[in-house]
VOBA-1610 file (N, C-alpha, C; in pm, whole numbers, padded with zeros to 5 digits, always signed):
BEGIN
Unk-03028-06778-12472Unk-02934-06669-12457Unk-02951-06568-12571Unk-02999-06461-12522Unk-03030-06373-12619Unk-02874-06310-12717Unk-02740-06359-12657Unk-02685-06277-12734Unk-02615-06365-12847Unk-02653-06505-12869Unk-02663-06592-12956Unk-02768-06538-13065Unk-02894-06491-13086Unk-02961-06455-13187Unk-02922-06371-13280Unk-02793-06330-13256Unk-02746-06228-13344Unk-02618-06267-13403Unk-02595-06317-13507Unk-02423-06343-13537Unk-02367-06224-13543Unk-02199-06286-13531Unk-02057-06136-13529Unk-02161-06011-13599Unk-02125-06081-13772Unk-02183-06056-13889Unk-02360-05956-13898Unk-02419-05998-13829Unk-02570-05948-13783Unk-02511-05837-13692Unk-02510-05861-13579Unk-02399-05789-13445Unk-02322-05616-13576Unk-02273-05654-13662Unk-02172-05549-13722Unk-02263-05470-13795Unk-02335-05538-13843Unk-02459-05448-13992Unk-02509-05362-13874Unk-02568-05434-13725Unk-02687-05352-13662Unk-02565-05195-13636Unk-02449-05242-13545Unk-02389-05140-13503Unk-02336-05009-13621Unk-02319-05063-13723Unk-02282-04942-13866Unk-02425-04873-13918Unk-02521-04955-13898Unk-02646-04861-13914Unk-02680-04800-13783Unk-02585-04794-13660Unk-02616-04719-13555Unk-02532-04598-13607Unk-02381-04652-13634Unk-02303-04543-13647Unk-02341-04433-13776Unk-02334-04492-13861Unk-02433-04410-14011Unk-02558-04285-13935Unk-02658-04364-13876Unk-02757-04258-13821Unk-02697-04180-13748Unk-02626-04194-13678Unk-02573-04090-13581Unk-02433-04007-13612Unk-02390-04089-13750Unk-02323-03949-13776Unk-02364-03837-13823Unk-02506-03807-13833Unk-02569-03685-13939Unk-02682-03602-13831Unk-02663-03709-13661Unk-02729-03617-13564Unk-02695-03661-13443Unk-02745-03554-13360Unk-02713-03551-13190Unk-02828-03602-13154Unk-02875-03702-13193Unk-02961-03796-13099Unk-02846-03912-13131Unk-02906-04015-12999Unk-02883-04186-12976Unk-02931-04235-12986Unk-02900-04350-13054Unk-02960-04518-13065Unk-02915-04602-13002Unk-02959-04697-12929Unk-02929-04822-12893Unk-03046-04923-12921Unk-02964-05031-12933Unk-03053-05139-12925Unk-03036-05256-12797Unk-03083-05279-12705Unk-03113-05365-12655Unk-03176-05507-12690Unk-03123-05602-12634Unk-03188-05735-12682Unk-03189-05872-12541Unk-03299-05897-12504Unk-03303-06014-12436Unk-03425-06118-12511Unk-03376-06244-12421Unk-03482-06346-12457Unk-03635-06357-12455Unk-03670-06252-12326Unk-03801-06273-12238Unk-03820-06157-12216Unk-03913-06131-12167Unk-03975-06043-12178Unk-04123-06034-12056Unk-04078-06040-11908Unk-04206-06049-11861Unk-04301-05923-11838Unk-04479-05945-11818Unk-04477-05796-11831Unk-04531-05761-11944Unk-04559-05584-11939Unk-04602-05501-12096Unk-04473-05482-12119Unk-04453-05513-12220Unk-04290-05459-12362Unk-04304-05308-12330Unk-04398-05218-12324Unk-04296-05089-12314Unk-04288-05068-12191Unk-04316-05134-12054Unk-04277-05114-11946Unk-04140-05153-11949Unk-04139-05285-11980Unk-03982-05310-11975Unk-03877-05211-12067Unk-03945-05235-12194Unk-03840-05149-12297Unk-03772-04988-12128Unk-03891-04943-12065Unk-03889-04777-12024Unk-03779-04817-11902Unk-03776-04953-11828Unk-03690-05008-11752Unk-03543-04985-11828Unk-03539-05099-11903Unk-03402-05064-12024Unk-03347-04930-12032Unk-03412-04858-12086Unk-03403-04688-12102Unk-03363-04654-11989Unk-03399-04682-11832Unk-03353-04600-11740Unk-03218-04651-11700Unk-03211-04807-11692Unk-03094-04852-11694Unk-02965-04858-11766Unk-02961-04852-11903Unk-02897-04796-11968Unk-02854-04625-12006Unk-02945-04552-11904Unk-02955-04404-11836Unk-02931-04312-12032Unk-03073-04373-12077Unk-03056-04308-12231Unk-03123-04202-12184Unk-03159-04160-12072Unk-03268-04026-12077Unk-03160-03904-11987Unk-03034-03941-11992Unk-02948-03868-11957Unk-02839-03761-12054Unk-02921-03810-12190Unk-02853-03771-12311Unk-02868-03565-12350Unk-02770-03505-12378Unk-02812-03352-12368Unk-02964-03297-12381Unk-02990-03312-12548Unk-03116-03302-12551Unk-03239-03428-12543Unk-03222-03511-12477Unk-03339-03552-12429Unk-03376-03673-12591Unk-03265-03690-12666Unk-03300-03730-12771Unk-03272-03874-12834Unk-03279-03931-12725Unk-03212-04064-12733Unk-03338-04207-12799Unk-03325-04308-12853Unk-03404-04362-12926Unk-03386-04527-12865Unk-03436-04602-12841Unk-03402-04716-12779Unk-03518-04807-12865Unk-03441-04941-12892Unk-03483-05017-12987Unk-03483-05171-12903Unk-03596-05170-12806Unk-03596-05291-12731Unk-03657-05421-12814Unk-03611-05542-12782Unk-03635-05713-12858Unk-03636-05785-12764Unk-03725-05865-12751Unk-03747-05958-12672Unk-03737-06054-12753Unk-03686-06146-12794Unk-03624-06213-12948Unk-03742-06326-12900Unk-03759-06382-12793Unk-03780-06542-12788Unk-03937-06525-12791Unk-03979-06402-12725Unk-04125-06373-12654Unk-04229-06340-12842Unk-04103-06271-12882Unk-04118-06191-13062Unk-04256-06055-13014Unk-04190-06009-12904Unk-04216-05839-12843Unk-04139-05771-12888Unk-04147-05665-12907Unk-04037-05530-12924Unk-04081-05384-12920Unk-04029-05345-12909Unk-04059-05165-12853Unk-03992-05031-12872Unk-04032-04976-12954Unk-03934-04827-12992Unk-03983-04719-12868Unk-03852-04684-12847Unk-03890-04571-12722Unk-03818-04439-12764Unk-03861-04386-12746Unk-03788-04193-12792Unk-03807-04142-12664Unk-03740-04079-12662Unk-03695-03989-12531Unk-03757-03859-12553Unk-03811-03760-12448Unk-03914-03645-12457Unk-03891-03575-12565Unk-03743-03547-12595Unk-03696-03433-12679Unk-03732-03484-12822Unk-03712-03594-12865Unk-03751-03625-12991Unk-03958-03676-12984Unk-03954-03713-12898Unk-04090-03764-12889Unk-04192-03580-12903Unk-04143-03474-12897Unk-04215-03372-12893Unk-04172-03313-13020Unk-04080-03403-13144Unk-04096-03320-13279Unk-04142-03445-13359Unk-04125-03512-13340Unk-04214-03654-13437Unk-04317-03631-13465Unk-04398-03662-13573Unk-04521-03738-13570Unk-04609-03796-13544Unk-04722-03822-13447Unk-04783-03839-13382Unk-04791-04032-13370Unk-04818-04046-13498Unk-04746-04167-13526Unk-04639-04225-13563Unk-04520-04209-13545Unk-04372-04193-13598Unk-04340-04369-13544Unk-04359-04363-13440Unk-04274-04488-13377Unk-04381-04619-13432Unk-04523-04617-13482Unk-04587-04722-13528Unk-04571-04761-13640Unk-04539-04640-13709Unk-04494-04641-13904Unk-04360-04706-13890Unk-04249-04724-13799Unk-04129-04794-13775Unk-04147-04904-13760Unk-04244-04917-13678Unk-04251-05054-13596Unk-04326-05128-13742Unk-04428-05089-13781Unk-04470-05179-13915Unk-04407-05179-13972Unk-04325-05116-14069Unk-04200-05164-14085Unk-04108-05243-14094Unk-04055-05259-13968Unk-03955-05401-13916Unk-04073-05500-13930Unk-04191-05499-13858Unk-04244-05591-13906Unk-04256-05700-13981Unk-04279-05595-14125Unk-04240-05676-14243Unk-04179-05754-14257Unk-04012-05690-14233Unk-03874-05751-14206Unk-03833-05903-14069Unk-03954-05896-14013Unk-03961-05956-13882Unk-04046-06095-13920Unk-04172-06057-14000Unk-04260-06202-14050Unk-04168-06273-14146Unk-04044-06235-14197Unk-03965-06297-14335Unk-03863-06367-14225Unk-03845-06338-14107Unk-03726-06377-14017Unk-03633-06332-14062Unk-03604-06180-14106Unk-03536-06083-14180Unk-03495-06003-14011Unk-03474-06054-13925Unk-03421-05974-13785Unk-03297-05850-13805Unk-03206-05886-13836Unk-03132-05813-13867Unk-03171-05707-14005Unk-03275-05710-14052Unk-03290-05614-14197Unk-03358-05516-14125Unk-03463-05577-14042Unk-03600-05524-13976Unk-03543-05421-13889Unk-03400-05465-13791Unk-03388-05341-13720Unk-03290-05229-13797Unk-03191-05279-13934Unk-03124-05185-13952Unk-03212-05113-14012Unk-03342-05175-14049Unk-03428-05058-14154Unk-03494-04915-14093Unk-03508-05000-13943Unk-03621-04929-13798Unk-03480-04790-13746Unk-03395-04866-13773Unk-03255-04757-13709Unk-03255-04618-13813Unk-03220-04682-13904Unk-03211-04563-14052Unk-03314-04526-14075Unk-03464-04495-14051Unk-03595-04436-14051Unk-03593-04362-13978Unk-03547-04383-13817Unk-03557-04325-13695Unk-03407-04188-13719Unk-03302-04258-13781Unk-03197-04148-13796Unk-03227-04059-13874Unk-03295-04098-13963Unk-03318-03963-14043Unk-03432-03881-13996Unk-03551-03912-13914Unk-03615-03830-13821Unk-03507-03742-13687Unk-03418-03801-13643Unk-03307-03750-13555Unk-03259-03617-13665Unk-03195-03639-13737Unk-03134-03547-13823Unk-03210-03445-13869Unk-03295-03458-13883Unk-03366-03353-13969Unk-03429-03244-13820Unk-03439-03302-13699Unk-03500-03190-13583Unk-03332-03185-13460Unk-03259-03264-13470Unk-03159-03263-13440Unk-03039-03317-13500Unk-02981-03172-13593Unk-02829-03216-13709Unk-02727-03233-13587Unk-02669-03292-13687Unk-02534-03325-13605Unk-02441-03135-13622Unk-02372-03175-13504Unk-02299-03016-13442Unk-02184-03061-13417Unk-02092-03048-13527Unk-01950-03082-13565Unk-01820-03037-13471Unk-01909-02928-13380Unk-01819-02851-13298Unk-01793-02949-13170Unk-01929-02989-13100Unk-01953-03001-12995Unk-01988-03136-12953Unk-02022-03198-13094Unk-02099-03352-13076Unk-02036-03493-12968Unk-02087-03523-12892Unk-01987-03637-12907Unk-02083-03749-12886Unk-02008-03919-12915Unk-02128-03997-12865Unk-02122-04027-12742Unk-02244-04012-12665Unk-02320-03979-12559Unk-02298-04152-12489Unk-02385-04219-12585Unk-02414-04336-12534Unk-02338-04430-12630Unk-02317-04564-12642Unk-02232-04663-12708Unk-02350-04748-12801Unk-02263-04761-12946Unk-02342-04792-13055Unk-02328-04946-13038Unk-02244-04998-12918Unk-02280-05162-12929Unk-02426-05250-12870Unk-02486-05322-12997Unk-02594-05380-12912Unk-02557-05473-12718Unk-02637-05417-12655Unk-02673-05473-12503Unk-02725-05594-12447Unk-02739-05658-12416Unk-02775-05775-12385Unk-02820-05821-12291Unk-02911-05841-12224Unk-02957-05906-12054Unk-03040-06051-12087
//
């Protein structure tokens, strides 16, 4: 059961480093998490994304942080609008990264680190708009 891999405690750090990134921009984060993973990881991760309808977000700027906890797959997905001001390599320099955090069995460090990398790329091509902002999508991790 994937939503056992995460304590309350784990569960609270991931969601405040959702809320932190996204108070300083109008992009979304979510994280998704299941056990398995059949399949290529970013097919599924792009499944996730449609189902959780992150590509419905204003500007197109939504960030999805798929785990396959049991399979130890995972997959950063950006949505067009951010995927066309990034870095060509943006989402691999993340992903090595957690990595790191991921060979220590540092799960919970690995994604708040992958969240707060990715928010501050959000912020800097999309600030937060104090007038108009609202959250789009929900900062609680998902589960299937």
């Amino acid at each position: 059961m994937a939503e056992k891999l995460f304590s309350p405690a784990d569960r609270a750090i991931i969601t405040e480093a959702i809320r932190n990134a996204e108070a300083k921009t109008s992009g979304e984060i979510q994280v998704h998490i299941e056990s398995h993973c059949s399949g290529e990881v970013l097919d599924r991760a792009a499944e996730v994304f449609e189902k959780l309808k992150m590509h419905r977000t204003t500007y197109r700027n939504a960030v999805l942080f798929y785990l396959a906890a049991e399979d130890h797959k995972f997959a950063i997905l950006g949505d067009a609008g951010i995927n066309q001001v990034v870095p060509e390599n943006f989402w691999e320099a993340i992903k090595d990264e957690m990595v790191v955090h991921f060979k220590k069995r540092e799960f919970t460090e690995g994604l708040r680190k992958g969240i707060e990398l990715s928010g501050q790329q959000l912020q800097q091509h999309f600030p937060f708009d104090q007038k108009g902002d609202i959250n789009e999508l929900p900062n609680e991790i998902s589960f299937d």
